[in-house]
C-alpha positions in Angstrom: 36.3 -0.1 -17.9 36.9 -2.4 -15.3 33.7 -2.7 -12.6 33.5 -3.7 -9.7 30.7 -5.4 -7.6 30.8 -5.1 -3.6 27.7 -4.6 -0.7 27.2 -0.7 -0.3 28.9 0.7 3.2 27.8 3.4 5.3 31.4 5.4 3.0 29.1 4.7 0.0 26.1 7.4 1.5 27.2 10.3 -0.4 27.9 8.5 -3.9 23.9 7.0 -3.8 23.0 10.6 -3.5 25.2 11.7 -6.2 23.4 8.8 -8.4 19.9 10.2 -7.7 20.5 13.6 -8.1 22.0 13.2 -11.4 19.7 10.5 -12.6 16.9 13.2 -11.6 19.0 15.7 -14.2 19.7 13.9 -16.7 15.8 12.7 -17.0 13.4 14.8 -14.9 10.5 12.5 -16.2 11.6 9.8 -14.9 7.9 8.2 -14.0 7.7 6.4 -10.4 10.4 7.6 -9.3 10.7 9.7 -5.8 13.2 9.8 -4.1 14.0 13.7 -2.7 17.3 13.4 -0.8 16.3 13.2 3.2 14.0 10.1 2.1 17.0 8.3 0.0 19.4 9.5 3.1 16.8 7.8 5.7 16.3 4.6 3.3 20.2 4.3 2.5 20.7 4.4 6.2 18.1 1.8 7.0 18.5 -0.9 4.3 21.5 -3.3 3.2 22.4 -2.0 -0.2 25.0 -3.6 -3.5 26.6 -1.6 -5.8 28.5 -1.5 -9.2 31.7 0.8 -9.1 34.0 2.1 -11.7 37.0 2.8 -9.9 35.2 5.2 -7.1 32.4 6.2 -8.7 29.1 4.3 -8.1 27.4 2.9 -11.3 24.6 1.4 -10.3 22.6 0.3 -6.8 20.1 -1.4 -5.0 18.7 -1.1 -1.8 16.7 -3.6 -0.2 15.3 -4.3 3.4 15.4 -8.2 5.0 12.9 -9.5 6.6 11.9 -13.0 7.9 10.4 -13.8 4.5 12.0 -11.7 1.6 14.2 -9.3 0.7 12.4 -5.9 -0.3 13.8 -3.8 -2.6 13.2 -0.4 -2.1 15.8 1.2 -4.9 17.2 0.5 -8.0 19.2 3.0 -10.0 21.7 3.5 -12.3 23.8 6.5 -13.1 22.4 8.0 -16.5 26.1 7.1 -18.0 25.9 3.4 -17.4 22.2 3.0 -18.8 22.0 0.1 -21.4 24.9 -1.3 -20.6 23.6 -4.4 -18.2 24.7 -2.9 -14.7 21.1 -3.4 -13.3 20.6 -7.0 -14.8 24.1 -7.8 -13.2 22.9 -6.4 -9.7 19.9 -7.8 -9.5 20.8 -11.0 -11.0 23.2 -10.9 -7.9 21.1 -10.4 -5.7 19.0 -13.5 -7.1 21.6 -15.4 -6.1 23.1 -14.6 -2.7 19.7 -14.3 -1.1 18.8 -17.4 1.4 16.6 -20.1 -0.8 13.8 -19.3 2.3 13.1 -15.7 1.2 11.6 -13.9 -1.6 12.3 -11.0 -3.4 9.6 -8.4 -3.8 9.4 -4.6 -5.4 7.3 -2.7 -6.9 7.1 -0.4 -9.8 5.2 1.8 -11.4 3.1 0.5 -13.9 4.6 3.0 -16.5 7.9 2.0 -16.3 8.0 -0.5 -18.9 11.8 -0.6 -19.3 11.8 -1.7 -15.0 9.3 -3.8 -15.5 10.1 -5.8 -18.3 13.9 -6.2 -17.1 12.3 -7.6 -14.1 10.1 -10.3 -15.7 12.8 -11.2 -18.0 14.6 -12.2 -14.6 11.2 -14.2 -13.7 9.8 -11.8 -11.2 5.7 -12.6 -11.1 3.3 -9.7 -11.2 0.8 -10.8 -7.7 -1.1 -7.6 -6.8 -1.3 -3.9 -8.1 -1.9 -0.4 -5.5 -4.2 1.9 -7.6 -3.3 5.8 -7.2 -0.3 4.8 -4.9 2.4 7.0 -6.8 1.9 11.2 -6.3 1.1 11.7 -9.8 -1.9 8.9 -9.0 -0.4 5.7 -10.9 -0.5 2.4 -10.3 2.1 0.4 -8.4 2.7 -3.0 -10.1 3.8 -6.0 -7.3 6.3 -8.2 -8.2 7.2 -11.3 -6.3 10.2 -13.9 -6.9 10.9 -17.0 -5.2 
């Protein structure tokens, strides 16, 4: 396989959708993790977004919004057929990179989703705040800062 990593266009709208939605069959417990499709749509359409392709098909992505001091990410997913294979370390390790030395990046995750999490301290995110009951099912969002 031979992937390929490029910023998401407003061409790539459909293919995040198709990520989603099959992530969300492939594992319907996925905990944290809400994203019904006019909400994605609305966020794709108002964020800057990378993504790992395999020819056409979209991999994996992140979404993230700029603001005068950071970069918040709002999305990460991979397609259930590219799990384990490094495609969100790549991205975000990326994304470490070609963001301006003055900004941050933050995101948050739920505090269940221990493979999220640790991937994200093992790229030297810091834990600085929590939000009890902030997720539907009442868990706690873990805040996650990197300079």
């Amino acid at each position: 396989m031979s992937f390929e990593m490029r910023p998401l266009t407003p061409d790539d709208e459909g293919r995040v959708l198709q990520v989603v939605a099959d992530l969300y069959r492939a594992h319907p417990d996925l905990v944290g993790f809400q994203w019904p499709p006019e909400s994605l749509r609305a966020e794709f359409r108002s964020t800057e977004g990378w993504g790992i392709f395999d020819g056409g098909r979209l991999m994996s992505f992140i979404l993230y919004r700029v603001t005068p001091v950071a970069w918040e990410i709002s999305v990460v997913a991979s397609h259930p057929d590219s799990w384990k294979r490094g495609l969100t370390r790549s991205l975000m390790g990326h994304l470490i990179v070609v963001k301006p030395a003055d900004r941050e990046l933050w995101l948050e995750v739920h505090d269940e989703n221990t493979r999220a999490w640790r991937l994200y301290e093992s790229l030297g995110f810091k834990r600085m705040g929590i939000r009890s009951n902030y997720y539907p099912n009442g868990g706690t969002a873990w805040l996650y800062t990197l300079r």
